[in-house]
DRENTORKOL-3810 file (N, C-alpha, C; in nm, 4 decimals):
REM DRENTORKOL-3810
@n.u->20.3914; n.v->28.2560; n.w->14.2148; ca.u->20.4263; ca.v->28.1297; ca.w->14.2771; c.u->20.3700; c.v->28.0119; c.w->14.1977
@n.u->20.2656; n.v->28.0042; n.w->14.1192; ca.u->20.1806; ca.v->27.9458; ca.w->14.0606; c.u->20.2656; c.v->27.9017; c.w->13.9331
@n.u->20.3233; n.v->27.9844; n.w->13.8892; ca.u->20.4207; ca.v->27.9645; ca.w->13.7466; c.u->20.5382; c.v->27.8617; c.w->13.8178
@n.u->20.5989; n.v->27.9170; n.w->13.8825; ca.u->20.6944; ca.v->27.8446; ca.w->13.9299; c.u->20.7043; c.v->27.7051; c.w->13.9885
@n.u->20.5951; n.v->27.6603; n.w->14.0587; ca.u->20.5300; ca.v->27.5258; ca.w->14.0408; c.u->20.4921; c.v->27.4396; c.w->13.9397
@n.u->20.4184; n.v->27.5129; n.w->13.8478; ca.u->20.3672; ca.v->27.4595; ca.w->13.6795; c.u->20.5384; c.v->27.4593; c.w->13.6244
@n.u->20.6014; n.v->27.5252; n.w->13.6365; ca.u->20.7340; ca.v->27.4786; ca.w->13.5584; c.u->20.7840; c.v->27.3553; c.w->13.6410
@n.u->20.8154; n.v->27.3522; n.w->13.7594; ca.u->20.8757; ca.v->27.2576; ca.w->13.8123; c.u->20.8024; c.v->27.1293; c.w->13.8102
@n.u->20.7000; n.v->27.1108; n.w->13.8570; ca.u->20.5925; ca.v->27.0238; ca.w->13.7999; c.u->20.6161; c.v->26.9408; c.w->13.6438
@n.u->20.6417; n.v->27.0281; n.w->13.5191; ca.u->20.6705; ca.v->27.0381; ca.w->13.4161; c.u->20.8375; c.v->26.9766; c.w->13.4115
@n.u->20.8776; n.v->27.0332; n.w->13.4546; ca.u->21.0256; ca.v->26.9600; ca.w->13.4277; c.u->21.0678; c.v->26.8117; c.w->13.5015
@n.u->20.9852; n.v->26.8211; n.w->13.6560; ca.u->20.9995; ca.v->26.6560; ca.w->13.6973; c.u->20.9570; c.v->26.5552; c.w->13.5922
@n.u->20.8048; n.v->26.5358; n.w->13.5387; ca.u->20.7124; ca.v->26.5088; ca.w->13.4963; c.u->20.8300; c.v->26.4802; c.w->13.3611
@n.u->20.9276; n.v->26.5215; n.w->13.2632; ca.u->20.9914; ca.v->26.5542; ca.w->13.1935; c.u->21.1428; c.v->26.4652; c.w->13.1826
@n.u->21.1684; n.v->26.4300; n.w->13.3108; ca.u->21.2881; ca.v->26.3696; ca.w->13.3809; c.u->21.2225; c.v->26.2245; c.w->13.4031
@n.u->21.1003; n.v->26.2022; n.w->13.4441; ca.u->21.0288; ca.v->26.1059; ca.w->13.4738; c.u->21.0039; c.v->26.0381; c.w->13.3663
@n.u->20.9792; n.v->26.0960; n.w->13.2355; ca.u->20.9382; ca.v->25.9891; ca.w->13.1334; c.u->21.0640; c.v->25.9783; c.w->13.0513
@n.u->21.1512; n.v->26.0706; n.w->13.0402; ca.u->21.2969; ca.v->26.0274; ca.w->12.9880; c.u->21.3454; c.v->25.9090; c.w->13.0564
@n.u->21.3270; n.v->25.9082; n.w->13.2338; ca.u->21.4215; ca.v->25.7941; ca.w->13.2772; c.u->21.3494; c.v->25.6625; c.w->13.2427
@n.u->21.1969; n.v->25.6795; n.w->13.2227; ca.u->21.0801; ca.v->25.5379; ca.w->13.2089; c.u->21.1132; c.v->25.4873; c.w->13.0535
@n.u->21.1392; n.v->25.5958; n.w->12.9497; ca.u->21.1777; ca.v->25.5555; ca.w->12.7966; c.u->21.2578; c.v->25.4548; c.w->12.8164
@n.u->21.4091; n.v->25.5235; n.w->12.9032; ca.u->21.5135; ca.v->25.4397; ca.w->12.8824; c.u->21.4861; c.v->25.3025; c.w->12.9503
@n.u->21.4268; n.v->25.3046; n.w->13.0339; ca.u->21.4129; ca.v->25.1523; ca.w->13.1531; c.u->21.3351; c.v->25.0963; c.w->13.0317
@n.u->21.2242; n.v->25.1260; n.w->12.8987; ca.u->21.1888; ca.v->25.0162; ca.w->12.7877; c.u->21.3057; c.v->24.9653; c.w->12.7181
@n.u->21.2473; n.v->24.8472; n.w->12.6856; ca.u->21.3561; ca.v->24.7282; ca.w->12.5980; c.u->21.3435; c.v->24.8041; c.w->12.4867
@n.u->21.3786; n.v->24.8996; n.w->12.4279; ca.u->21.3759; ca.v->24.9542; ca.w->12.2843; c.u->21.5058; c.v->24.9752; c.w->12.2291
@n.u->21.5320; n.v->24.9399; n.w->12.1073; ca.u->21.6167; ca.v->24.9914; ca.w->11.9876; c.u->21.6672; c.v->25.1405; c.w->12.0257
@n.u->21.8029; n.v->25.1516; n.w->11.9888; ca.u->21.8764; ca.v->25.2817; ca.w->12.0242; c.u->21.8051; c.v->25.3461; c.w->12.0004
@n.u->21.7497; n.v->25.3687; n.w->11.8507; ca.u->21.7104; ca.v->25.4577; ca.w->11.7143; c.u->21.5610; c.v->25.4889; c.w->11.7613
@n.u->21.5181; n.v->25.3893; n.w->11.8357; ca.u->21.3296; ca.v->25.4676; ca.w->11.8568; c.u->21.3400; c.v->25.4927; c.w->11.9824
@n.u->21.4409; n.v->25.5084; n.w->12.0577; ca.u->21.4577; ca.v->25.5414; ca.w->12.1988; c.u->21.4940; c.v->25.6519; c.w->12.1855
@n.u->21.6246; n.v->25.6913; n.w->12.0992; ca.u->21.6636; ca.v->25.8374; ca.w->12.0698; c.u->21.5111; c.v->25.9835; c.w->12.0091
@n.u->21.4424; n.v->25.8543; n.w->11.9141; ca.u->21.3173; ca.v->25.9281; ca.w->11.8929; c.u->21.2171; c.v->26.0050; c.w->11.9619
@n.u->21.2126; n.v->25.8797; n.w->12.0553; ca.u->21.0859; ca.v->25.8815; ca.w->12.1696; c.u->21.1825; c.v->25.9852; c.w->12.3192
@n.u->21.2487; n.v->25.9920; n.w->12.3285; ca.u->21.3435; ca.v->26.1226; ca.w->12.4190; c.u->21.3626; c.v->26.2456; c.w->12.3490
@n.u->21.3674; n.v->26.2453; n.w->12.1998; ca.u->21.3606; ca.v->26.4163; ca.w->12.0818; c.u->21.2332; c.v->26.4247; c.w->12.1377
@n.u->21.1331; n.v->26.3825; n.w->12.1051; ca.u->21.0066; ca.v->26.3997; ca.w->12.1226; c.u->20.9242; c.v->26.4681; c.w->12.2886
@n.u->20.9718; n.v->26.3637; n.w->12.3705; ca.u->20.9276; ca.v->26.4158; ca.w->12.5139; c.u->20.9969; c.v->26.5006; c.w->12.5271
@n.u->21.1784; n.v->26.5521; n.w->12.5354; ca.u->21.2230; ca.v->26.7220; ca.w->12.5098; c.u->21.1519; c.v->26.8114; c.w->12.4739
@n.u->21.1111; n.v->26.8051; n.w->12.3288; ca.u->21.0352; ca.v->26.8996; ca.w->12.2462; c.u->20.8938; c.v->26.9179; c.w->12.3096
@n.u->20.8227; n.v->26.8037; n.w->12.3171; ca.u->20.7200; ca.v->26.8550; ca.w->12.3753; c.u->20.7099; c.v->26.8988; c.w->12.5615
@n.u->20.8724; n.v->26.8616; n.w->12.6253; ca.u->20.8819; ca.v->26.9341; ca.w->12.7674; c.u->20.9028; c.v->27.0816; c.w->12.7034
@n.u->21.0060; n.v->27.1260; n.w->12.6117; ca.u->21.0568; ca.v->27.2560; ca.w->12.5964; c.u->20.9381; c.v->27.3496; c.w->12.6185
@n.u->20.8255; n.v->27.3082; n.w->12.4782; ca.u->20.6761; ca.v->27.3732; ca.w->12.4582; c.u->20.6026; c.v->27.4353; c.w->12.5925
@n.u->20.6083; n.v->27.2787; n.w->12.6680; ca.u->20.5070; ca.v->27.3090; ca.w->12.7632; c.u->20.5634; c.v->27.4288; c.w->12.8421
@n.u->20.7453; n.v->27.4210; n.w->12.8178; ca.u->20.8346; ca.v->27.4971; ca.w->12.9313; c.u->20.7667; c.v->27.6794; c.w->12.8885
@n.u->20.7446; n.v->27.6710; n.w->12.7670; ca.u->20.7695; ca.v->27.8724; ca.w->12.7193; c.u->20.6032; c.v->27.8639; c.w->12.7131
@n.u->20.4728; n.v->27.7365; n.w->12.6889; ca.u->20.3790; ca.v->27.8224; ca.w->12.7114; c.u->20.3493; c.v->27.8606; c.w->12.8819
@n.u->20.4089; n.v->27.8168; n.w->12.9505; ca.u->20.4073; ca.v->27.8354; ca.w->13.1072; c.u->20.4501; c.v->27.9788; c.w->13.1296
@n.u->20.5467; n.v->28.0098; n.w->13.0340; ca.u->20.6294; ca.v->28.1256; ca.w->13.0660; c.u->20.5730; c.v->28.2787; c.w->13.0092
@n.u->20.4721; n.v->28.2558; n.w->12.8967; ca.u->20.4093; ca.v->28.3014; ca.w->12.8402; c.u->20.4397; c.v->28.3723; c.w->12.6682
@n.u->20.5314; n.v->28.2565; n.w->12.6295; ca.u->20.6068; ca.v->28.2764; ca.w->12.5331; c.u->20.5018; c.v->28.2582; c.w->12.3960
@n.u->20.4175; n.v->28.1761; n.w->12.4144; ca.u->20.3068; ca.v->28.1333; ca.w->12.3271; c.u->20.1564; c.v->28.1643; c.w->12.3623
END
């Protein structure tokens, strides 16, 4: 049950700073950056939860 919380936890948390990126006044190009980035580092957090790492 514990995993399944830490993921969901993990994926709000994930949705939350994608939608806060976009609400900044930023340039397409460092907005597209700064959303690769919080993905990649949601994906990570997603498989060490899972026990992939």
């Amino acid at each position: 049950m514990s995993l399944l919380i830490s993921v969901l936890v993990t994926f709000l948390v994930v949705i939350l700073v994608l939608y806060l990126v976009n609400r900044l006044p930023l340039d397409g190009r460092t907005k597209q950056i700064v959303q690769a980035i919080v993905i990649i580092i949601g994906v990570l957090s997603l498989l060490r939860y899972l026990a992939v790492f």
